[in-house]
C-alpha positions in Angstrom: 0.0 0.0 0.0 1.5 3.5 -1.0 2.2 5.8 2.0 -0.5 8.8 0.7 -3.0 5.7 0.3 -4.3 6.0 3.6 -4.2 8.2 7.0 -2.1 5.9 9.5 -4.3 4.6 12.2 -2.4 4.8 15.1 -1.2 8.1 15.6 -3.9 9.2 18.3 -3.4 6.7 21.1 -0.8 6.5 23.9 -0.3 2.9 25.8 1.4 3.4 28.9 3.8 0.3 29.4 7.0 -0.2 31.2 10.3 -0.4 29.3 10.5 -3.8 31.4 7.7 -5.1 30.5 8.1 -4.0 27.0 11.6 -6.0 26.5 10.3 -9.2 28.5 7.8 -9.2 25.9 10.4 -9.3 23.2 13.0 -11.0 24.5 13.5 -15.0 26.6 16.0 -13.3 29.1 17.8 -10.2 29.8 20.0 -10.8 26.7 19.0 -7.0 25.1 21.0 -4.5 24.0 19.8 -1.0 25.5 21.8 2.5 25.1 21.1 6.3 25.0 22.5 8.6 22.0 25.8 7.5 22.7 25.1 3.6 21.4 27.2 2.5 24.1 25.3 -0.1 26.3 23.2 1.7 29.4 21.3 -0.5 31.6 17.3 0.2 31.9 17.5 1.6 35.4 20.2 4.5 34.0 18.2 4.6 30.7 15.2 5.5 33.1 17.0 7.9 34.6 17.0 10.3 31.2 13.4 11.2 30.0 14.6 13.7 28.1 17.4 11.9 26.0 17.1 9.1 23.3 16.4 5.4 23.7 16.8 2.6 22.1 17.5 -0.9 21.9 18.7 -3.7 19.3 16.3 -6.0 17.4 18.3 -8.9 18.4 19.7 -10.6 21.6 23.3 -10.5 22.1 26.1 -11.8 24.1 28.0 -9.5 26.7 25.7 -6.2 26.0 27.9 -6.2 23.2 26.3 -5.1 19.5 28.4 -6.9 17.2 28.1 -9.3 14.3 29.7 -11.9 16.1 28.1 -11.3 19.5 24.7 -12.2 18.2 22.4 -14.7 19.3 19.4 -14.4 18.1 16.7 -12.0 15.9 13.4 -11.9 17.9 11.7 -8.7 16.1 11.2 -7.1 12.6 11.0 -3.7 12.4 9.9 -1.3 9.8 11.1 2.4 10.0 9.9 5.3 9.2 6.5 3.9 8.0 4.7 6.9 7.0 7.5 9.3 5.4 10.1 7.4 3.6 8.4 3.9 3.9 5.1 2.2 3.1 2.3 1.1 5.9 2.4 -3.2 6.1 -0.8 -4.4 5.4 -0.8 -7.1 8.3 -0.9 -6.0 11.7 1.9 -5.2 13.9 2.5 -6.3 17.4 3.3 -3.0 18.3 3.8 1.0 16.5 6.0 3.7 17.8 5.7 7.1 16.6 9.0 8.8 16.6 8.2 11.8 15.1 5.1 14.0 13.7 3.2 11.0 11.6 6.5 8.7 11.3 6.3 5.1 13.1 8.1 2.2 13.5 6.2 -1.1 13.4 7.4 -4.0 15.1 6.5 -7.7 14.5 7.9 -10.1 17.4 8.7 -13.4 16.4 7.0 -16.4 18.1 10.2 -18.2 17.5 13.2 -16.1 17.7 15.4 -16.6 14.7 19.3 -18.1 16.2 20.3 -18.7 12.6 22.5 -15.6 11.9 22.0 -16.7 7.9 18.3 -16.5 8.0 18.0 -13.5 10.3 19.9 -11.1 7.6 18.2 -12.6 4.8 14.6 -11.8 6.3 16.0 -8.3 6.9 17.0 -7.9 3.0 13.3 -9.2 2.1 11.9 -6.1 4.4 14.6 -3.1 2.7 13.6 -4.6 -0.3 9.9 -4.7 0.1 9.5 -0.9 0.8 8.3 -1.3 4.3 11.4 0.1 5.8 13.6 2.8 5.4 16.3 0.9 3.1 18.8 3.0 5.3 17.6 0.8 8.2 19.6 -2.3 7.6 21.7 -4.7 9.7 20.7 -7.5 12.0 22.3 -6.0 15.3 20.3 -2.1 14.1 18.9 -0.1 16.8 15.2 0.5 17.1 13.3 3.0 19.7 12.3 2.1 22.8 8.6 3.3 24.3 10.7 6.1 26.1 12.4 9.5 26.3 12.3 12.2 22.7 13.5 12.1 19.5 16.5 14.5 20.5 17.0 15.1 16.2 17.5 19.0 15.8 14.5 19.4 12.9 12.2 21.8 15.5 9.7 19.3 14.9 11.8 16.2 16.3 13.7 17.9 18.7 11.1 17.3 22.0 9.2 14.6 20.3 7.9 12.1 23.2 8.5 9.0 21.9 5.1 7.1 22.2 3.8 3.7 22.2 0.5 4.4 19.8 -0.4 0.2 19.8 0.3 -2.9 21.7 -0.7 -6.1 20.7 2.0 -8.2 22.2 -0.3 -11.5 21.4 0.1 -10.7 17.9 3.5 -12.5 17.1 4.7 -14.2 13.0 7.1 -17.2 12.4 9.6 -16.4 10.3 7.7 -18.1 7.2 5.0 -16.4 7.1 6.9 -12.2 6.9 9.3 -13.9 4.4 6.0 -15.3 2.6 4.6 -11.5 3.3 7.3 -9.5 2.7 8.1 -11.5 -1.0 4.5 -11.6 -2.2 3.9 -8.5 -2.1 7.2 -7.6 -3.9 5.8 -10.0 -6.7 2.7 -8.6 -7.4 4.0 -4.9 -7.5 6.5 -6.1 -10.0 4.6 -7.5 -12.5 2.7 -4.3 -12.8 4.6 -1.9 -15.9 3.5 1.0 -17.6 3.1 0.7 -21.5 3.5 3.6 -23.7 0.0 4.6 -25.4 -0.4 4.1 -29.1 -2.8 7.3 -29.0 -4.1 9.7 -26.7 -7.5 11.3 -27.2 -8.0 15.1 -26.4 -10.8 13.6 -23.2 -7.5 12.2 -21.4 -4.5 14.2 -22.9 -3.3 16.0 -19.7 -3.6 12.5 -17.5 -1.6 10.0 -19.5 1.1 12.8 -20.6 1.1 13.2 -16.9 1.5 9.6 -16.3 3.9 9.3 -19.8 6.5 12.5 -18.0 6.8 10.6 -14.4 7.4 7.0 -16.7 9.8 8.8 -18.7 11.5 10.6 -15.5 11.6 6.8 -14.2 13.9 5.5 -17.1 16.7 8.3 -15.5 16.4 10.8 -17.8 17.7 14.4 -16.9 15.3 17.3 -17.3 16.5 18.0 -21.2 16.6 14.5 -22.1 12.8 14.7 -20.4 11.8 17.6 -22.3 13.0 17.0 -25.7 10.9 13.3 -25.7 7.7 15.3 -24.3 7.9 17.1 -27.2 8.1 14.8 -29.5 5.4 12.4 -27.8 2.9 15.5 -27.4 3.1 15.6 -31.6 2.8 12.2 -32.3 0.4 10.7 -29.8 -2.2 13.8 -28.8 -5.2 13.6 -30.9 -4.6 17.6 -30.2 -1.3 18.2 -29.2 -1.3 20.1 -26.0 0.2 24.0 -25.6 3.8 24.5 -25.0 2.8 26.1 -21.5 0.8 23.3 -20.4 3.5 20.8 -21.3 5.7 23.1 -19.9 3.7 22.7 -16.9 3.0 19.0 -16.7 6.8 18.7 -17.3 7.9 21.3 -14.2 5.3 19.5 -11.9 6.4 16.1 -12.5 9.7 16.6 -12.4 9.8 18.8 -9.2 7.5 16.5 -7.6 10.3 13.2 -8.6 13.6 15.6 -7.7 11.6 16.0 -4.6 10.9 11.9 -3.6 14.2 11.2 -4.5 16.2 14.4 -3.2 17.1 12.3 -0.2 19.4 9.9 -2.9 20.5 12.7 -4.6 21.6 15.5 -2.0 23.2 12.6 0.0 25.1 10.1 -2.3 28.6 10.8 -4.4 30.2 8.8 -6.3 33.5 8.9 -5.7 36.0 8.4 -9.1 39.0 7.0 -7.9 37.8 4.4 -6.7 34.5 3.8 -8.4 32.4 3.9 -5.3 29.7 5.8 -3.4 29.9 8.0 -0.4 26.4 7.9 1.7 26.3 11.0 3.6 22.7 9.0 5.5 25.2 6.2 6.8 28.4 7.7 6.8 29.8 5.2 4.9 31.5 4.3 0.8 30.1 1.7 -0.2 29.7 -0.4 -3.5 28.0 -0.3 -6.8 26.6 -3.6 -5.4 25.2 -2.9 -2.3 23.9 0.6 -3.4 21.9 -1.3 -5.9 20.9 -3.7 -3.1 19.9 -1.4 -0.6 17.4 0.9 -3.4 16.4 -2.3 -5.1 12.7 -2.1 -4.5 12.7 1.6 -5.9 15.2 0.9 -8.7 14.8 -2.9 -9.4 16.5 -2.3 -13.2 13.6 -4.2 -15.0 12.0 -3.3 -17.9 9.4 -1.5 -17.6 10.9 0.0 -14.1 13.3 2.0 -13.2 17.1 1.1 -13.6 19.5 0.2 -10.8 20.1 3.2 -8.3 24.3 3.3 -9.9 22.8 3.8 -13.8 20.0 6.1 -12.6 22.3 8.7 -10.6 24.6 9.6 -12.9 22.0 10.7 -15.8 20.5 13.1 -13.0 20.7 17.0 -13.1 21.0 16.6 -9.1 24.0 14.2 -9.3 26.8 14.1 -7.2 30.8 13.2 -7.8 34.0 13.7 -6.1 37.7 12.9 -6.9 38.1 10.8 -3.8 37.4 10.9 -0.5 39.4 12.8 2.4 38.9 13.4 6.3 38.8 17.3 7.6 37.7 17.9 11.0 35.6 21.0 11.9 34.6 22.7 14.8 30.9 22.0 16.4 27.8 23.9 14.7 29.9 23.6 11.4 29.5 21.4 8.2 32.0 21.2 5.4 30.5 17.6 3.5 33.1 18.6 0.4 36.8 20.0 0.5 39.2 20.8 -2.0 43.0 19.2 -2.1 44.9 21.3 -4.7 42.0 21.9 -6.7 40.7 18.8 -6.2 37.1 17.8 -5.2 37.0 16.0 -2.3 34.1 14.0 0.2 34.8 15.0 3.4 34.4 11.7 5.6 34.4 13.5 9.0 31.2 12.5 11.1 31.3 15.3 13.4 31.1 14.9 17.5 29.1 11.8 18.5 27.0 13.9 21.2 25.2 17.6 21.5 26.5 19.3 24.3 24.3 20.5 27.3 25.1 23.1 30.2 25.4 21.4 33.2 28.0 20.7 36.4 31.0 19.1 35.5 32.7 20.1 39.0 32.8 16.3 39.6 35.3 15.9 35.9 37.1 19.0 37.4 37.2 17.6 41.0 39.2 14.7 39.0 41.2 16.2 37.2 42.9 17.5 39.9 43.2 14.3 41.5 44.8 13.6 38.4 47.3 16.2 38.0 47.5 17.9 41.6 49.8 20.9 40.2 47.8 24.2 39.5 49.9 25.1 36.4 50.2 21.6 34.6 46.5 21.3 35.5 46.0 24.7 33.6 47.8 23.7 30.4 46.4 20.2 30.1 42.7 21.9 30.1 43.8 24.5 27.6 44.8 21.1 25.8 41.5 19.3 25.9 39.5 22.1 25.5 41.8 23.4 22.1 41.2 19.6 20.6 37.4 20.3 21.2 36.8 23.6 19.9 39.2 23.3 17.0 39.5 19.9 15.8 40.7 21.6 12.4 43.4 22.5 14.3 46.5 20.4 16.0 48.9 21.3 19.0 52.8 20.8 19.1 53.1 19.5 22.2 51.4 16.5 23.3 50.3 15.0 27.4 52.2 11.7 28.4 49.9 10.8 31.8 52.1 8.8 34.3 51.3 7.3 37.6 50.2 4.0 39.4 47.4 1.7 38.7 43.5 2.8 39.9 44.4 6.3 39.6 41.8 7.1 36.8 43.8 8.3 34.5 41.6 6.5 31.4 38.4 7.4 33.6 39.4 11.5 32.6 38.9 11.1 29.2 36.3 8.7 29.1 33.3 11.7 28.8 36.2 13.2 25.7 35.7 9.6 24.0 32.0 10.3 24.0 31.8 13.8 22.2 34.5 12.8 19.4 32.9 9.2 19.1 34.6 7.2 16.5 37.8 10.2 15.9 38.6 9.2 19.6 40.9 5.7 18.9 42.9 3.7 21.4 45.2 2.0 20.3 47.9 -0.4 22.6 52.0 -1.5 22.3 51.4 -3.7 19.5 50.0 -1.4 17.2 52.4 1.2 17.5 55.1 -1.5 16.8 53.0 -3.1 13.5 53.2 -1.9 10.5 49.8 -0.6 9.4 48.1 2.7 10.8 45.0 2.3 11.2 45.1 3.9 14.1 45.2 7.1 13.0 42.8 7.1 10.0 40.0 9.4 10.9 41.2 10.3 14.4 41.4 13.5 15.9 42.5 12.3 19.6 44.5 9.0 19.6 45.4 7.2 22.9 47.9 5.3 23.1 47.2 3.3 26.1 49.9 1.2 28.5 53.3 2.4 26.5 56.0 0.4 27.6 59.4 0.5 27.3 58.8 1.7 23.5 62.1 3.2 21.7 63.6 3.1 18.1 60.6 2.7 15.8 58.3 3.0 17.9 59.5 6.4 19.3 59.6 7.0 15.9 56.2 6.7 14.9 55.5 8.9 18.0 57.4 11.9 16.8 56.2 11.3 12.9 52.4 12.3 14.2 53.6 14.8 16.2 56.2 17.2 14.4 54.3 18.0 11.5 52.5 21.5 11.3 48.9 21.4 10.6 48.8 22.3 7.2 50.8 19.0 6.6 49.6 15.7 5.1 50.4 12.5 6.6 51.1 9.3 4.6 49.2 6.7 6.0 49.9 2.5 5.3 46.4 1.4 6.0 45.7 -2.4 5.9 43.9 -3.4 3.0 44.1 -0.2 1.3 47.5 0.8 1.3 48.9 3.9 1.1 46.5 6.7 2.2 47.0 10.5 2.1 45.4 12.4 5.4 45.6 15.7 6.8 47.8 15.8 9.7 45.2 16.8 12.3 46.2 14.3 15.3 46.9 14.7 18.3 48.2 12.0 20.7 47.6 11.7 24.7 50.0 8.5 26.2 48.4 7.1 29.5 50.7 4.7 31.1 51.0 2.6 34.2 55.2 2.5 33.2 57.5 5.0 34.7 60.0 3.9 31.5 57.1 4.3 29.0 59.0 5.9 26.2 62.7 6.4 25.5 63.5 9.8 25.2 66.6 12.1 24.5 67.1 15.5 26.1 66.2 17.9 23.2 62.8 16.2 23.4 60.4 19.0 23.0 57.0 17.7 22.0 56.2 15.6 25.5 54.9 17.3 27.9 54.8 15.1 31.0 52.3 14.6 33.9 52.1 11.9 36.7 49.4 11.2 39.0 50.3 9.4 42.5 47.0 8.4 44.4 44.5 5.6 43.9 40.9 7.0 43.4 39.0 5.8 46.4 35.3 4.3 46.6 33.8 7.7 47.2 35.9 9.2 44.2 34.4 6.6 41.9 30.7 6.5 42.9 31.0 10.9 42.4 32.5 10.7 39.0 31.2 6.7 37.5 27.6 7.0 39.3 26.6 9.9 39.8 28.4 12.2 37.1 29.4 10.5 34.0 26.2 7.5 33.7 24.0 11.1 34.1 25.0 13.0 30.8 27.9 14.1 32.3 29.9 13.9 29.2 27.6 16.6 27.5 28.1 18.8 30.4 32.0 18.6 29.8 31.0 19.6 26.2 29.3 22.6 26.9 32.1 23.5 29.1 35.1 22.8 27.2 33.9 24.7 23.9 32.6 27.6 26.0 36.4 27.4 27.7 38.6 30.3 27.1 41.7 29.9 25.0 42.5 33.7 24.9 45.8 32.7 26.9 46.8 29.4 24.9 49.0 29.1 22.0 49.0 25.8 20.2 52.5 25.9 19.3 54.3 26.4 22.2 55.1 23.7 24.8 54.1 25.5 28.2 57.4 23.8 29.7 59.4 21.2 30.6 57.8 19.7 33.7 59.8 17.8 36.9 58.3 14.6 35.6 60.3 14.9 32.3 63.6 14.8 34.4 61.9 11.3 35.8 60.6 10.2 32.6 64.5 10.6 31.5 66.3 9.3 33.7 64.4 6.0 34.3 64.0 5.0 30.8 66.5 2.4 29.0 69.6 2.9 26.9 69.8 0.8 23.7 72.5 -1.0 25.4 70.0 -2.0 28.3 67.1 -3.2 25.9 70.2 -5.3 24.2 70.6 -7.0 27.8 66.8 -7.7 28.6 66.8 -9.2 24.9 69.9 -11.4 25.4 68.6 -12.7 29.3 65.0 -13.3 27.8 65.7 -17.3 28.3 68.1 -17.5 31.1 67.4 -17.8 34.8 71.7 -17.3 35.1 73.4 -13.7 34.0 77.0 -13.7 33.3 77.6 -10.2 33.0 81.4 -10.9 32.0 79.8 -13.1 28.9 77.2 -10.5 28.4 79.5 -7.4 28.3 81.2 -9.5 25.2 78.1 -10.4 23.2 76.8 -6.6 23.2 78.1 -4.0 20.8 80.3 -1.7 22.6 79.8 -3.6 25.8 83.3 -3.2 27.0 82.7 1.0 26.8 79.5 0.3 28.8 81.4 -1.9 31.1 80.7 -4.9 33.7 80.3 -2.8 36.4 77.0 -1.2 34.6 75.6 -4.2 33.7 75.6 -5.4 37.3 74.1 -2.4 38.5 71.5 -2.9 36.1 70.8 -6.5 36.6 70.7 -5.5 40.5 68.0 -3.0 39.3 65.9 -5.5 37.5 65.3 -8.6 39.5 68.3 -10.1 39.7 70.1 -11.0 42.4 74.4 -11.9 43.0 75.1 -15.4 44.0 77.4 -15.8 46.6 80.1 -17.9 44.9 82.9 -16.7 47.6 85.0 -15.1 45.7 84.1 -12.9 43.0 87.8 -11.7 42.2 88.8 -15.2 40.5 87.5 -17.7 38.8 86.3 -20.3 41.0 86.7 -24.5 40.1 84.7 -27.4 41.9 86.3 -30.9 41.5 83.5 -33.3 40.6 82.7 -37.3 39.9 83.6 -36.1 36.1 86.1 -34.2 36.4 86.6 -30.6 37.0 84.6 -28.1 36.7 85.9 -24.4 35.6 83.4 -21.7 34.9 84.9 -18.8 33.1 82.9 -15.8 34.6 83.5 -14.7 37.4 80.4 -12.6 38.5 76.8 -14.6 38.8 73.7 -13.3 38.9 70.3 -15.7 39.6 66.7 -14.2 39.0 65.3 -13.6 42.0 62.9 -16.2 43.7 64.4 -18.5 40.4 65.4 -22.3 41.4 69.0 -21.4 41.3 69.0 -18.7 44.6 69.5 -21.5 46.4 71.3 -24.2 44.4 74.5 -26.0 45.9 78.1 -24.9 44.9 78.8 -28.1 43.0 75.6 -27.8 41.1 75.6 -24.5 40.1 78.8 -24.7 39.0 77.5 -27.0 36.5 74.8 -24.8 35.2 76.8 -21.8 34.7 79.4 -23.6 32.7 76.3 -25.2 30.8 74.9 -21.7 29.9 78.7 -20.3 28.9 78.8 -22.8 26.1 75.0 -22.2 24.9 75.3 -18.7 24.9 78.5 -18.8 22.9 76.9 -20.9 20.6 73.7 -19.2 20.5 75.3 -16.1 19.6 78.0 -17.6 17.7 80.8 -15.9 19.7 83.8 -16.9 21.8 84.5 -16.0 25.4 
């Protein structure tokens, strides 16, 4: 049924229900997946707790409160989106309608057997996008739907403070999975074998309806407005009994085609094809994606049959309205703004940038502020770390030359700070671990305005390498990015980079370092700490507070690119953290419970300039421990039932709390002369 065929019935009634009672309805067990407008799972009781915010929850259960592919368990309802405005009203009845906005519903049909098979689940969802009783943006298996609560929280003024309201519940009213594939496939069918056929004549009685119906078949085929004009023309001659006036086909023309640019202008403002790669950018998803699935998603309006439309790919292109760019690129910019297109040396160019993930709210945030002093306990640090955070909001377009390196002990909160930031950039905020700063992809950085590099250890060489090549470059820079699975990648240098780390030695740096600007927090956060800032701030929108604040923050005082100073926990950072020489040492001991630092100072590179008497201090150092042969000045010899044994090294070291702390003279005589003649032949040296 067309969406004008009828008035929707179930716009004037509210049921009151419970979002408990609504979910147990849907679902076997507490296996659903609820959140707020920041998709991240929130339990009922905190989703409760924010009227005036969006709600929502996935069509399927899931594993963990966890919305992924491979977290799913089972489909237990259908839903069809925005029946009303972009989609057409089911003719069987639902088990339950939402209205989300002025005359727009979601219809929801509970299955009486919840679908496990992941296979069958997403092929009942492609029968519904392709069936015309959904949004065909509205796809996925693990898709969020509205929950009976809370407003529409869009910014149309119309949607804004839109209650969200259960118009019908019929929870009896339930469908096996046969029967809305058996639904949603007939109905396809039917409307399929229905085609227009151009007239043979057209008397004067019926000339302005079938050139009417002639322009929108015409319009259908993809033709642009010329294309249009020049065939209604011709038709007008050929077929009218009496041709029509050149101002009323003018007319008919100008009213069909407005009224087609118009059902369609949501394709057409939206999607871009993008040329060097032959794909197209969907502005309504955020996402490129492929000739094929463009076609998929549209089939049921452009099914490329004769007699119908052709695929959404071949139809585009001959529009007036179409869109292209050169390729796609990622440009940050500030809140309030929208830049959808950019230029790269004259070149057009999709800007990819989703903008913050949140809206921001005025609100308290002393509780974030009360933390951040717990974090960083010194006034003027404090000072320049907020000018930080609050320069990275307000001007993501913008980068800084200096960048925070967070020290201090475990429990501290350090991650908890910029938890509420991670909210407001959403996907720009990336985290990334060790391991990825020592691979050799960056992913990490692709589309990321604040990157995290969480629990650095130890890293030096390339790895402090890859830290200073994301942060010297100026702003105006591009960065050359080796993505996995697309390779090389040009992106505008807008990163900046915040290290939180547990590790004292985190990163090896020289003295003319100027880019680090480092911070360490001492004290544990304590159980009242936690409930102020986890419970009762952050779980109740504190994150939008901290937006409000930070872009309402004054930067009058800051400048970008110049380091405020070198702080005291620099000098520490320096003067704990490994020579090359030292990580040589760890790698050579790796498989040894004995250290021979005689044997090691001749296996190393320049080991006799760094000298015996440093290695031992920093085996001491490291959890090693000297055992007591003695006699440390000679070489020591124990006569056994073989013969005698005659270790060459004269110092020996045990790890501590190893076997060997308390091994017998005879024996350990033994084992050190074993592991001189495997670490000579492991390393293929003498001694």
């Amino acid at each position: 049924m067309s969406i004008g065929a009828r008035t929707l019935q179930w716009g004037t009634n509210m049921v009151q229900i419970t979002i408990d009672d609504f979910l147990n309805q849907i679902f076997l067990s507490e296996d659903w997946f609820t959140c707020d407008q920041s998709f991240s799972y929130k339990s009922i009781n905190k989703i409760k707790q924010q009227p005036t915010k969006q709600a929502y929850y996935a069509i399927c259960a899931v594993n963990g409160h966890s919305r992924r592919n491979d977290h799913f368990k089972s489909l237990n309802v259908m839903v069809c989106d925005d029946v009303g405005t972009k989609a057409n009203e089911p003719d069987i009845p639902p088990s339950y309608i939402i209205e989300t906005s002025p005359n727009n519903f979601q219809y929801g049909y509970i299955l009486d057997t919840p679908i496990t098979d992941i296979k069958k689940s997403r092929k009942l969802i492609t029968a519904l996008i392709r069936s015309g009783y959904t949004d065909a943006a509205a796809h996925g298996i693990v898709r969020l739907v509205r929950l009976p609560f809370g407003v529409n929280g869009k910014d149309d003024d119309d949607k804004r403070n839109f209650p969200i309201t259960l118009t019908k519940w019929s929870p009896t009213v339930r469908y096996s999975y046969d029967a809305l594939m058996q639904f949603l496939k007939g109905d396809r069918q039917e409307e399929h074998d229905t085609a227009y056929s151009i007239p043979d004549h057209i008397p004067n009685g019926s000339r302005n309806t079938e050139m009417t119906k002639l322009c929108g078949y015409l319009l259908s085929t993809g033709l642009q407005l010329k294309d249009l004009t020049l065939k209604m023309v011709r038709y007008n001659e050929t077929l009218c009994e009496t041709p029509l006036s050149s101002e009323e086909l003018q007319t008919i023309i100008n009213s069909i085609y407005s009224r087609h640019m118009a059902q369609h202008a949501d394709i057409t403002d939206n999607v871009y094809h993008i040329q060097s790669t032959g794909t197209w950018y969907d502005f309504r998803i955020m996402t490129d994606v492929s000739t094929q699935s463009l076609n998929t998603t549209h089939l049921r309006e452009f099914p490329g049959k004769k007699g119908h439309k052709p695929k959404l790919a071949d139809w585009l292109p001959k529009q007036d309205a179409f869109k292209e760019a050169a390729d796609i690129t990622w440009v940050p910019v500030p809140y309030g703004k929208t830049m959808r297109t950019v230029y790269i040396d004259n070149v057009l160019h999709v800007n990819t940038w989703r903008g913050y993930a949140i809206d921001p709210e005025p609100g308290d945030v002393q509780p974030w502020l009360n933390h951040l002093e717990h974090i960083v306990p010194e006034e003027e640090y404090r000072r320049a770390l907020l000018w930080w955070i609050a320069y990275t909001i307000q001007c993501p377009d913008k980068r800084t030359s200096w960048q925070p390196i967070i020290l201090g002990i475990s429990g501290a909160g350090k991650d908890a700070l910029f938890r509420p930031i991670a909210q407001i950039l959403g996907s720009a905020y990336k985290v990334i671990g060790n391991k990825d700063i020592m691979g050799d992809y960056d992913d990490g950085i692709l589309g990321t305005k604040l990157l995290h590099i969480s629990e650095a250890s130890g890293l030096r060489g390339a790895s402090v390498d890859f830290y200073k090549r994301i942060t010297a470059a100026e702003s105006s820079n591009m960065l050359m990015l080796n993505i996995k699975c697309k390779g090389k990648v040009m992106q505008h240098n807008l990163c900046n980079v915040l290290v939180i780390t547990n590790n004292i030695d985190a990163m090896k740096f020289t003295d003319d370092e100027r880019r680090a600007f480092v911070l360490r927090s001492y004290n544990v956060m304590t159980e009242a700490q936690q409930v102020a800032y986890f419970d009762n701030w952050l779980d109740n929108n504190g994150a939008a507070f901290l937006f409000d604040y930070l872009l309402k923050y004054d930067l009058s005082e800051y400048k970008p690119g110049i380091r405020p100073y070198r702080t005291t926990h620099f000098e520490e950072l320096l003067g704990v953290t490994q020579s090359d020489i030292e990580i040589k040492i760890e790698k050579l001991l790796e498989d040894y419970e004995i250290a021979l630092p005689d044997m090691i100072r001749a296996q190393i590179e320049d080991g006799d300039r760094y000298g015996t008497s440093k290695i031992i201090v920093w085996l001491q150092a490291n959890g090693w421990q000297r055992w007591d042969n003695n006699d440390a000045s000679r070489r020591i010899k124990r006569r056994t039932e073989s013969g005698v044994c005659a270790p060459k090294s004269r110092h020996w070291y045990v790890r501590k709390k190893s076997k060997f702390v308390n091994c017998s003279p005879t024996a350990m005589c033994h084992e050190v002369e074993r592991v001189e003649a495997e670490f000579m032949r492991k390393n293929n040296s003498k001694f």
